[in-house]
C-alpha positions in Angstrom: 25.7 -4.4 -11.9 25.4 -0.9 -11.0 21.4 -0.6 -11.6 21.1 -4.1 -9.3 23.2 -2.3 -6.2 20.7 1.1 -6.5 17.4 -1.1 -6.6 18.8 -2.8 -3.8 19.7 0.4 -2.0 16.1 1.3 -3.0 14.4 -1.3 -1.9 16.3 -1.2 2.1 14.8 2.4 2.5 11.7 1.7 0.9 9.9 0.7 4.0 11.5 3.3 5.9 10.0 6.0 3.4 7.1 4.9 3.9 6.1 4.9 7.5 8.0 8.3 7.9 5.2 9.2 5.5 2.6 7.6 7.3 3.8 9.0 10.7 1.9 11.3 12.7 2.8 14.7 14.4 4.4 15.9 11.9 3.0 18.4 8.7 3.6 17.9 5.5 7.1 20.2 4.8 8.4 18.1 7.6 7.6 15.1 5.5 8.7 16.0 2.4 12.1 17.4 4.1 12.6 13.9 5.7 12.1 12.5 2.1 14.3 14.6 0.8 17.1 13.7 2.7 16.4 9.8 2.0 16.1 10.4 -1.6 19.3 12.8 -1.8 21.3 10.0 0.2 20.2 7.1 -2.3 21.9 9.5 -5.4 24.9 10.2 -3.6 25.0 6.5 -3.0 24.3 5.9 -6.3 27.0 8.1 -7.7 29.5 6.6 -5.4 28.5 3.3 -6.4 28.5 4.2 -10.3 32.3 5.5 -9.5 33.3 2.9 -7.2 32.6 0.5 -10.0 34.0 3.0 -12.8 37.2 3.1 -11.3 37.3 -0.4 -11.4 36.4 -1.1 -14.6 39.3 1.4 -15.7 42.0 -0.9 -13.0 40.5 -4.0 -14.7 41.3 -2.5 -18.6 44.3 -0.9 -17.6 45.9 -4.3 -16.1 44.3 -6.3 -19.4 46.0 -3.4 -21.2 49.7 -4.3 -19.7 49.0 -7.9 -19.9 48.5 -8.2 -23.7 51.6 -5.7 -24.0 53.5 -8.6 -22.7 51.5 -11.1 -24.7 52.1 -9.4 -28.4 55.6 -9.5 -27.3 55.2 -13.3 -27.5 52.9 -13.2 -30.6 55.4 -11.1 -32.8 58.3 -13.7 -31.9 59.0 -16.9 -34.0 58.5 -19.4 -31.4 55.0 -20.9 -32.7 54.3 -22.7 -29.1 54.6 -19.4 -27.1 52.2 -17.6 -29.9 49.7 -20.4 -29.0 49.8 -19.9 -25.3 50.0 -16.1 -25.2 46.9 -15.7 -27.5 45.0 -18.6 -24.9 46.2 -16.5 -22.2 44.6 -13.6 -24.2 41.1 -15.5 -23.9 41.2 -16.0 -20.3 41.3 -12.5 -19.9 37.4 -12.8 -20.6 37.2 -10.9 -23.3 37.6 -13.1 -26.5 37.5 -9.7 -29.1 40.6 -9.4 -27.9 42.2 -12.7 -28.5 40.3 -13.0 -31.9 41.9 -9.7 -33.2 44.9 -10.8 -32.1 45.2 -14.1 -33.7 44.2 -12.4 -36.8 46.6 -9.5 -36.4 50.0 -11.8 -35.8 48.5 -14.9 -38.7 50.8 -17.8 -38.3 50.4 -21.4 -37.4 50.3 -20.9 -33.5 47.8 -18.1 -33.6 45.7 -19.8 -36.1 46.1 -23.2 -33.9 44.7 -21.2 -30.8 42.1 -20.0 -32.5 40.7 -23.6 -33.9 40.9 -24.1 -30.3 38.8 -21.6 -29.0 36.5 -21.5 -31.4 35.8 -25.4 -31.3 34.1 -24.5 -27.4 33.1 -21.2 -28.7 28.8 -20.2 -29.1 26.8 -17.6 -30.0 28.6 -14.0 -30.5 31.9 -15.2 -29.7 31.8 -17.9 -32.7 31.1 -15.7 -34.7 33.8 -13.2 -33.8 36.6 -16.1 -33.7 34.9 -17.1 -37.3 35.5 -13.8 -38.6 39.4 -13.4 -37.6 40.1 -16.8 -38.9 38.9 -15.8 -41.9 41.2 -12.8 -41.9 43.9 -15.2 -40.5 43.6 -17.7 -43.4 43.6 -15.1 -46.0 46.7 -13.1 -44.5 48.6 -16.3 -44.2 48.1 -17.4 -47.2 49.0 -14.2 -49.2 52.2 -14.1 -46.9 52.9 -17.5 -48.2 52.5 -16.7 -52.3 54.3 -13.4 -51.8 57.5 -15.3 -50.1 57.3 -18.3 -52.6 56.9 -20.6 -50.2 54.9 -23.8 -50.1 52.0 -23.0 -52.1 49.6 -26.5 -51.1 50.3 -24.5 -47.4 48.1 -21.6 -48.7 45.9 -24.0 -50.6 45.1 -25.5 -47.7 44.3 -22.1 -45.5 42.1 -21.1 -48.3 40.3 -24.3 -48.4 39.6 -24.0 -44.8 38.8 -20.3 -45.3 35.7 -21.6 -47.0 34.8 -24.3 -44.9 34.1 -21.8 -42.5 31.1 -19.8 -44.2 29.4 -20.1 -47.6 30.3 -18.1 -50.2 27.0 -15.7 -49.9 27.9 -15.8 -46.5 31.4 -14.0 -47.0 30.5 -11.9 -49.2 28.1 -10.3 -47.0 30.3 -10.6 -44.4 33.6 -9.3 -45.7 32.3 -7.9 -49.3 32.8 -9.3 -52.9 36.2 -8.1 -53.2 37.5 -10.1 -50.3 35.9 -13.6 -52.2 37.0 -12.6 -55.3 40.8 -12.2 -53.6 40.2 -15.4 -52.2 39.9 -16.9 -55.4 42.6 -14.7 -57.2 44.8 -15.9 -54.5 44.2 -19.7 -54.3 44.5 -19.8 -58.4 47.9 -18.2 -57.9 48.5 -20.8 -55.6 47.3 -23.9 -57.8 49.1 -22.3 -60.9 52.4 -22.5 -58.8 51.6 -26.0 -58.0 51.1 -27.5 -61.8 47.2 -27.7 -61.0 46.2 -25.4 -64.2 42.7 -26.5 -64.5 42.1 -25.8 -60.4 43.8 -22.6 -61.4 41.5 -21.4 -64.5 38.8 -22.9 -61.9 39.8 -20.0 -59.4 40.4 -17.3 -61.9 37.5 -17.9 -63.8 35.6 -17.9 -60.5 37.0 -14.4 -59.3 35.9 -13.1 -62.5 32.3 -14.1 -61.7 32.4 -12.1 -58.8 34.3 -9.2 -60.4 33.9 -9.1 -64.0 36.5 -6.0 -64.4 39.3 -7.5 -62.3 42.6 -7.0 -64.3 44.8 -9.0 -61.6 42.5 -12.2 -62.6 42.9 -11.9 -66.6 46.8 -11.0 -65.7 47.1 -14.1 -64.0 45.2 -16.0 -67.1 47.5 -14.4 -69.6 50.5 -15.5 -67.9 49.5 -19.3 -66.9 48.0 -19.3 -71.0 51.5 -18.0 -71.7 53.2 -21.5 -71.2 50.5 -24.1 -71.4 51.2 -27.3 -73.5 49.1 -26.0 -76.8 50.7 -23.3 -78.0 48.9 -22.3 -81.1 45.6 -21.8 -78.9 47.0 -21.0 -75.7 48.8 -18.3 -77.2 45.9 -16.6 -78.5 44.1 -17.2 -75.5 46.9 -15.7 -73.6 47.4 -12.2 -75.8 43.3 -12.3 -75.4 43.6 -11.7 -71.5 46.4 -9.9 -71.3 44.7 -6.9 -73.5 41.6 -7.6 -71.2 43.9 -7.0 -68.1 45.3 -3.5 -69.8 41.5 -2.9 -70.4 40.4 -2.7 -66.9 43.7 -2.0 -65.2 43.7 1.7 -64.3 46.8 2.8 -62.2 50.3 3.2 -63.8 51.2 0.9 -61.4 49.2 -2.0 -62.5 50.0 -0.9 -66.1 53.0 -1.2 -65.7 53.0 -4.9 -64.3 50.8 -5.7 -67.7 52.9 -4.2 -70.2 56.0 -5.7 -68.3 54.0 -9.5 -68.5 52.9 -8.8 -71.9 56.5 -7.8 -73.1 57.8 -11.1 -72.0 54.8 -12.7 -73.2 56.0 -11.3 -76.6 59.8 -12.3 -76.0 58.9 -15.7 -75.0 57.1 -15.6 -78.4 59.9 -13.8 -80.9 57.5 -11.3 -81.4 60.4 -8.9 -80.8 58.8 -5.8 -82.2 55.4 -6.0 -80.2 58.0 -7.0 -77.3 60.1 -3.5 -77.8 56.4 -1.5 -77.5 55.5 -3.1 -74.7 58.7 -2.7 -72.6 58.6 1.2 -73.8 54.8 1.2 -72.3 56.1 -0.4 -69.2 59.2 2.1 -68.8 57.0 4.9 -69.3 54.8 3.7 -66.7 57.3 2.4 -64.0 59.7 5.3 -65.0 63.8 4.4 -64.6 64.1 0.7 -63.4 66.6 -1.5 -64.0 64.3 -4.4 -65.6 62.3 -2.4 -68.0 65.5 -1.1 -69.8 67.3 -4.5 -69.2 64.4 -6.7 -71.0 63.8 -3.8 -73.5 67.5 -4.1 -74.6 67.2 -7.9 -75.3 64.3 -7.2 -77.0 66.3 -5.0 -79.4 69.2 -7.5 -79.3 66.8 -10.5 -81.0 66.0 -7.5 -83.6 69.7 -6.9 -84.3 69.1 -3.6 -83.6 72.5 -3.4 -81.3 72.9 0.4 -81.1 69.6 0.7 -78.9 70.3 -2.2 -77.2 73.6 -0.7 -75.9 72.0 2.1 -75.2 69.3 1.0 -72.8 71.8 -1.9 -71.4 73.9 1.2 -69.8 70.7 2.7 -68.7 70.2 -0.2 -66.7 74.0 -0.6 -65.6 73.3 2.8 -64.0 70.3 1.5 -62.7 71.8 -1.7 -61.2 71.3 -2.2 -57.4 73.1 -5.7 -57.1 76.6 -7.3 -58.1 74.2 -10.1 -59.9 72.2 -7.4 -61.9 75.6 -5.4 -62.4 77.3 -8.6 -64.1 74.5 -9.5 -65.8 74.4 -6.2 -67.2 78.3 -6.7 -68.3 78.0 -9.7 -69.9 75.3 -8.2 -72.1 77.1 -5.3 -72.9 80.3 -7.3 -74.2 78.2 -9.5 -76.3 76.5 -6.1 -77.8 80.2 -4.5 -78.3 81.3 -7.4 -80.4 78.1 -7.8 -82.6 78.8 -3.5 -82.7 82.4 -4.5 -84.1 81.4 -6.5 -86.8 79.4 -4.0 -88.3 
């Protein structure tokens, strides 16, 4: 806008210029002087207009600015209809970035049902960019829902469309391999959760494609393996991925969630000694925790070794940050004092 508005400046006092250059009577300082106040005036126009329109393109950002302060007060409320209308308000503010980082910011059905919307009239860059933050609004909602327990075919579904959206080559370059193999991590959790086990082992075994190391993936295969109909080779196939996931996991934290599986892999099992070692593992990892010392002292309970299991079951009463884990905790502990008694 700013380079049309100089050439047309330009272009007035062109034909000016040029017969004061042509004129006669005067030499040729006189000229050049003339020309240099014609020229000067067309960059001191120019900077006005460069400013003029500067200053306007800060009112115009600092008004959008205030206008979407009001509008993420709508998008961080509850009421799915008002999400919907502040983030198509968003987009007439011209600038559909905005609305598409939005939507994927505050993920939830209104959002994600404005940004269907727009992106069913959207072309060229702005498809793409609405593209994009639906797939960041499909994946974020769907985690939200497997980390709440809620309706699990819900986050099925936003996965599903996640990948109607783009191939698979086409999200991994776009977002990387470890947002595809998440996808997949998170949709097997999802299918486990709803009975589908062979959509599930689909999933898993697809994330481990992608990412041949990813511990989360064989966790996920040891625990579904754990309690599937044929025991005799489930089981082995279960122990198999859970010491795959302590191969590859490397924080204490994810360590910690293996050994803690594992251990009630092993319960679940009778395996009480291999059960005990795990627990230990996972205490050492996690450090005091109610659960570690709670499961641990069952452990040593189904090995009738009642001395340690009182011991860790008043670690844990210590430990205790509900009445439900403190009673729980009590009822253990009288069972353990009369088996204690008869000895």
């Amino acid at each position: 806008m700013i380079d049309e508005q100089i050439k047309e400046l330009i272009d007035q006092q062109k034909t000016i210029i040029e017969k004061l250059s042509k004129s006669k009577g005067k030499d040729r300082w006189d000229k050049l002087a003339i020309l240099s106040t014609f020229l000067s005036s067309i960059v001191i126009a120019a900077i006005g207009i460069s400013f003029t329109n500067a200053y306007k393109a800060r009112e115009v950002r600092v008004s959008e600015a205030q206008v979407i302060e009001k509008l993420v007060l709508h998008l961080s409320g509850t009421n799915e209809d008002a999400k919907k209308g502040a983030l198509l308000a968003a987009a007439t503010l011209g600038n559909n970035e905005i609305a598409a980082r939005l939507g994927a910011l505050y993920a939830s059905p209104g959002t994600i049902e404005a940004l269907e919307t727009l992106l069913k009239k959207a072309k060229g860059e702005a498809k793409e960019l609405l593209s994009d933050s639906l797939m960041d609004a499909y994946f974020n909602r769907g985690i939200e829902i497997i980390g709440k327990e809620g309706n699990c075919q819900d986050a099925i579904r936003d996965y599903d469309k996640l990948f109607k959206l783009k191939t698979e080559n086409e999200i991994k370059q776009k977002k990387g391999s470890s947002f595809l193999s998440d996808c997949y991590l998170n949709r097997g959790v999802a299918y486990d959760r709803t009975n589908n086990y062979d959509e599930a082992v689909s999933d898993f075994e697809k994330c481990l494609q992608i990412n041949p190391n990813y511990w989360h993936a064989y966790l996920n295969l040891g625990i579904m393996f754990g309690y599937r109909k044929n025991p005799e080779k489930s089981f082995a196939r279960a122990l198999e991925y859970f010491n795959l996931a302590e191969k590859y996991s490397t924080g204490t934290e994810e360590r910690a969630e293996v050994y803690l599986k594992r251990g009630d892999f092993h319960t679940e099992k009778g395996d009480k000694s291999k059960a005990i070692e795990d627990y230990s593992k996972y205490i050492s990892n996690k450090g005091d925790d109610y659960v570690g010392y709670f499961k641990r002292a069952i452990a040593y309970e189904m090995n009738k070794d009642f001395g340690n299991a009182e011991k860790d079951l008043k670690k844990a009463q210590r430990l205790a940050t509900n009445p439900t884990q403190q009673e729980e905790v009590n009822e253990k502990l009288k069972g353990i004092g009369r088996q204690l008694k008869k000895k």
